[in-house]
MARVO-594802 format. One line per 10 residues: number of its first residue (from 0); for each residue x, y, z of C-alpha. Coordinates in nm, 4 decimals, padded with zeros to 6 digits, always signed. Each point is the difference from the previous one (the first is absolute). Layout:
<kolmars>
NUM> X Y Z | ... .
</kolmars>
This chain:
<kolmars>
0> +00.0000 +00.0000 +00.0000 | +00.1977 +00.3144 -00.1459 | -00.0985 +00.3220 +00.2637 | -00.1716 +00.3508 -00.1297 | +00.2725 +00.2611 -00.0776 | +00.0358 +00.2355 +00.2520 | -00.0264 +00.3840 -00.1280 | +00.2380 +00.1224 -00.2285 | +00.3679 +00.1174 +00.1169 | +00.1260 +00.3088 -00.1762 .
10> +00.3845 +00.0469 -00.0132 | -00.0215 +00.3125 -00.0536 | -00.1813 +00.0052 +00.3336 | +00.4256 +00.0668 +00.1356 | -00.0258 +00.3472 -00.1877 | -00.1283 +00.1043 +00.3090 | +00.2435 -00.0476 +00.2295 | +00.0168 -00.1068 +00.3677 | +00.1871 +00.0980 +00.3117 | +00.3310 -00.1372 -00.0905 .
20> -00.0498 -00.0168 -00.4017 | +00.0114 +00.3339 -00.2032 | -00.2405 -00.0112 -00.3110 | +00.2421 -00.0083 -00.2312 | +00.1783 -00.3061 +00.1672 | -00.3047 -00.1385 +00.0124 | -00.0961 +00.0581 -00.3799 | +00.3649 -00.1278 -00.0881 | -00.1109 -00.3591 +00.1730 | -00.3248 +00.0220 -00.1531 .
30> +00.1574 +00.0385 -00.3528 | +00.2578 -00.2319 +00.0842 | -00.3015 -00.2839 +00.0918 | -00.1696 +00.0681 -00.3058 | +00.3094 -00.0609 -00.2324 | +00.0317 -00.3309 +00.1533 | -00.3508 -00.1165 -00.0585 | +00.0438 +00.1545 -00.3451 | +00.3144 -00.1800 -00.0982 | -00.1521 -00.3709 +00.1793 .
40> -00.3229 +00.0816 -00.2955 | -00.2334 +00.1400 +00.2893 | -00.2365 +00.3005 -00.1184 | -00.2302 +00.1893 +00.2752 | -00.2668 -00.2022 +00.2102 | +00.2312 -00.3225 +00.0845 | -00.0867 -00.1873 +00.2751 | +00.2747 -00.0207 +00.2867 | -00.0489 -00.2964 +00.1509 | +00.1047 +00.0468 +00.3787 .
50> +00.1310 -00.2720 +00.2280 | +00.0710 -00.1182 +00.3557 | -00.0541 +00.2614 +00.2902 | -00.2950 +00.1287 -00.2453 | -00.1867 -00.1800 -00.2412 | -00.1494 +00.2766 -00.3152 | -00.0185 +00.0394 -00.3338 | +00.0421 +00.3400 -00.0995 | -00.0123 +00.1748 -00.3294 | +00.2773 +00.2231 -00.0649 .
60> -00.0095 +00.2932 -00.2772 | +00.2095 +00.2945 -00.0692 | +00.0297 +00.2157 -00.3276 | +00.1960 -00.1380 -00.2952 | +00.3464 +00.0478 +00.0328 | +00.2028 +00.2382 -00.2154 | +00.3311 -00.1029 -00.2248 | +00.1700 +00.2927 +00.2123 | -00.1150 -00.2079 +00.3546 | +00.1708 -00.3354 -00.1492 .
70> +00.2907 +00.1514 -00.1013 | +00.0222 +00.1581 +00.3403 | -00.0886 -00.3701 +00.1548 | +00.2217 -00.1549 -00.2454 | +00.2161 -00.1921 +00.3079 | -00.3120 -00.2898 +00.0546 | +00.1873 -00.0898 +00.3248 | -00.0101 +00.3563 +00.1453 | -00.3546 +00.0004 -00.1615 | -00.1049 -00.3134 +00.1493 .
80> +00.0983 +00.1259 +00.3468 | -00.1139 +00.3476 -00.0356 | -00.3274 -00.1239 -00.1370 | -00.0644 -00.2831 +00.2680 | +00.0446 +00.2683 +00.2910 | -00.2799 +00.1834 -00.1970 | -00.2290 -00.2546 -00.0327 | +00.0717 -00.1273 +00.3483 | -00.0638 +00.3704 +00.1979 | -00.2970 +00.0111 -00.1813 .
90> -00.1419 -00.3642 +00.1137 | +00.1198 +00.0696 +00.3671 | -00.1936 +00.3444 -00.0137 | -00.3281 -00.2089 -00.1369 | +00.0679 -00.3095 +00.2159 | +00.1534 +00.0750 +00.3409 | -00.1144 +00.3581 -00.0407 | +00.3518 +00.1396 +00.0777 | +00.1904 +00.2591 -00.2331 | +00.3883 +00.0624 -00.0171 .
100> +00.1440 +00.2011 +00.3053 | +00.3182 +00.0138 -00.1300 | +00.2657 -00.1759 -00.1818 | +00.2280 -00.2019 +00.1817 | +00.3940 +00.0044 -00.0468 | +00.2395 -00.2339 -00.1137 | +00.0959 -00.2563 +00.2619 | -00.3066 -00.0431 +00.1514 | -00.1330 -00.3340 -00.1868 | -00.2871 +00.2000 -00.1078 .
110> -00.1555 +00.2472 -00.2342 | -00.2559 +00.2474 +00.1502 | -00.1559 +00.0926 +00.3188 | -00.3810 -00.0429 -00.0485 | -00.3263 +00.1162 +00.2244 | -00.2908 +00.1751 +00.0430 | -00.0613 +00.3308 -00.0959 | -00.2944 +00.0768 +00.1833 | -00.0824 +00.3577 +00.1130 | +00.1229 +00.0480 +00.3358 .
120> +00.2517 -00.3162 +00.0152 | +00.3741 +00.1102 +00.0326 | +00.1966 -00.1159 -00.2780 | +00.2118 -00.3334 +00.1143 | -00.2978 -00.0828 +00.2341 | -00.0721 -00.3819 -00.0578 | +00.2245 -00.0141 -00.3040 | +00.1346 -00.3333 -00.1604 | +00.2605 -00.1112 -00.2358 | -00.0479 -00.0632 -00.3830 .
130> +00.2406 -00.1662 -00.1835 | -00.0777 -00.0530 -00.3818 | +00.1479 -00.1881 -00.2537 | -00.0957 -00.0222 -00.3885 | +00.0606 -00.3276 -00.2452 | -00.0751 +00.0961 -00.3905 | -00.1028 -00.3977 -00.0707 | +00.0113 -00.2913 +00.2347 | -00.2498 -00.2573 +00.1385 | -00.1536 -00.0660 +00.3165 .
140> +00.2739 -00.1857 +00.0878 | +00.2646 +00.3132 -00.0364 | -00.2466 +00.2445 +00.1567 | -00.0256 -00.2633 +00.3327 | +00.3574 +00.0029 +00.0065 | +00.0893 +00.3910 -00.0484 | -00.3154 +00.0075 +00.3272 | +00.2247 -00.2164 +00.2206 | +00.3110 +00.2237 -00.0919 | -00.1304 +00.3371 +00.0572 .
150> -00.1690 -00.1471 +00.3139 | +00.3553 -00.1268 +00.1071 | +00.1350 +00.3354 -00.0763 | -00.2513 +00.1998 +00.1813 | +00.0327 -00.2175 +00.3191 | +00.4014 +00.0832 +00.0091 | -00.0977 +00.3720 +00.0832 | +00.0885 +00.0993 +00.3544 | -00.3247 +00.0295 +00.1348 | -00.3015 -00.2467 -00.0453 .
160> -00.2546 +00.2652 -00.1416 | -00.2703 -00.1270 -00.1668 | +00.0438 -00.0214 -00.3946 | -00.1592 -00.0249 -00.3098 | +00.2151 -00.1953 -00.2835 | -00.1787 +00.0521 -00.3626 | +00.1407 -00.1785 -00.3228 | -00.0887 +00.1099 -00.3239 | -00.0259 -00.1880 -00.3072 | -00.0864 +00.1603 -00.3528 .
170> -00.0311 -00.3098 -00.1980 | -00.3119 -00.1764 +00.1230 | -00.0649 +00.2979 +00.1510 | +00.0043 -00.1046 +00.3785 | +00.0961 +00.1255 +00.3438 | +00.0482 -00.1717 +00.2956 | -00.0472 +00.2281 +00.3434 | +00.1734 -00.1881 +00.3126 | +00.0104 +00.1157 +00.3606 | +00.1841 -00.0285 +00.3224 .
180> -00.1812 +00.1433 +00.3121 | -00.2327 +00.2053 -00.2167 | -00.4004 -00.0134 +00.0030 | -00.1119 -00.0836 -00.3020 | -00.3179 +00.2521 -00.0994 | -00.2844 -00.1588 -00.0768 | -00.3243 +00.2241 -00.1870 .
</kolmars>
């Protein structure tokens, strides 16, 4: 029994920006998404199949990329990473209901600070760990193992905060959302 789409998910939707993510960073992730989609024969309204900690599908859309934003996301690796983060904040924001607080530094086994920007909270109050990581084509099989390495990773950090490890994979497309210590939201 295949489940009913959830509503659409707009990359574009990062133009917007967040706490710790500047609208233009965020629109650089978005493009960066949508040229990997693009180049794995994707066009607008794919479902993202999501996995593990959550289980969605999601359509994703975003405007037709240019010839000026693939030559810019010409690198597919950089591309693949850039656009996985995208793609990943954006599921987080719709799934755990968290946004980006700020982007975490080298060293620290993980990518971004993430939590809720609520009116009145202060801005690292109950925030987690999100670490992301982006596969252009693999199976199930590669996407279970990249989970248990990022997981690994995360758990190395100093303190045991809880975290949110994401995995992105263009091909099928499919994400899989894992967690240590976190709620998982439920609507």
């Amino acid at each position: 029994m295949s489940r009913k789409p959830e509503a659409e998910c707009h990359l574009d939707g990062l133009r917007r920006g967040m706490p710790g993510l500047t609208a233009a960073a965020g629109g650089v992730l978005a493009e960066a998404a949508a040229v990997c989609l693009e180049r794995q024969s994707h066009s607008a309204g794919v479902v993202l199949s999501i996995r593990r900690a959550y289980k969605k599908d999601i359509p994703l859309t975003w405007d037709r990329t240019t010839a000026q934003q693939r030559r810019t996301h010409n690198d597919i690796q950089e591309a693949t990473e850039s656009g996985a983060c995208g793609v990943a904040i954006l599921l987080i924001e719709r799934l755990a209901r968290m946004v980006v607080i700020q982007r975490s530094r080298k060293g620290t086994y993980f990518d971004y600070w993430i939590g809720r920007a609520s009116p009145g909270s202060t801005l690292f109050q109950d925030s987690v760990r999100l670490e992301v990581s982006g596969i252009l084509t693999g199976d199930e099989k590669k996407l279970d193992a990249r989970v248990g390495q990022k997981l690994a990773q995360v758990k190395k950090a100093k303190k045991r905060l809880p975290s949110y490890v994401a995995v992105v994979e263009f091909g099928s497309p499919m994400a899989k959302v894992a967690r240590i210590n976190a709620k998982v939201v439920r609507k």
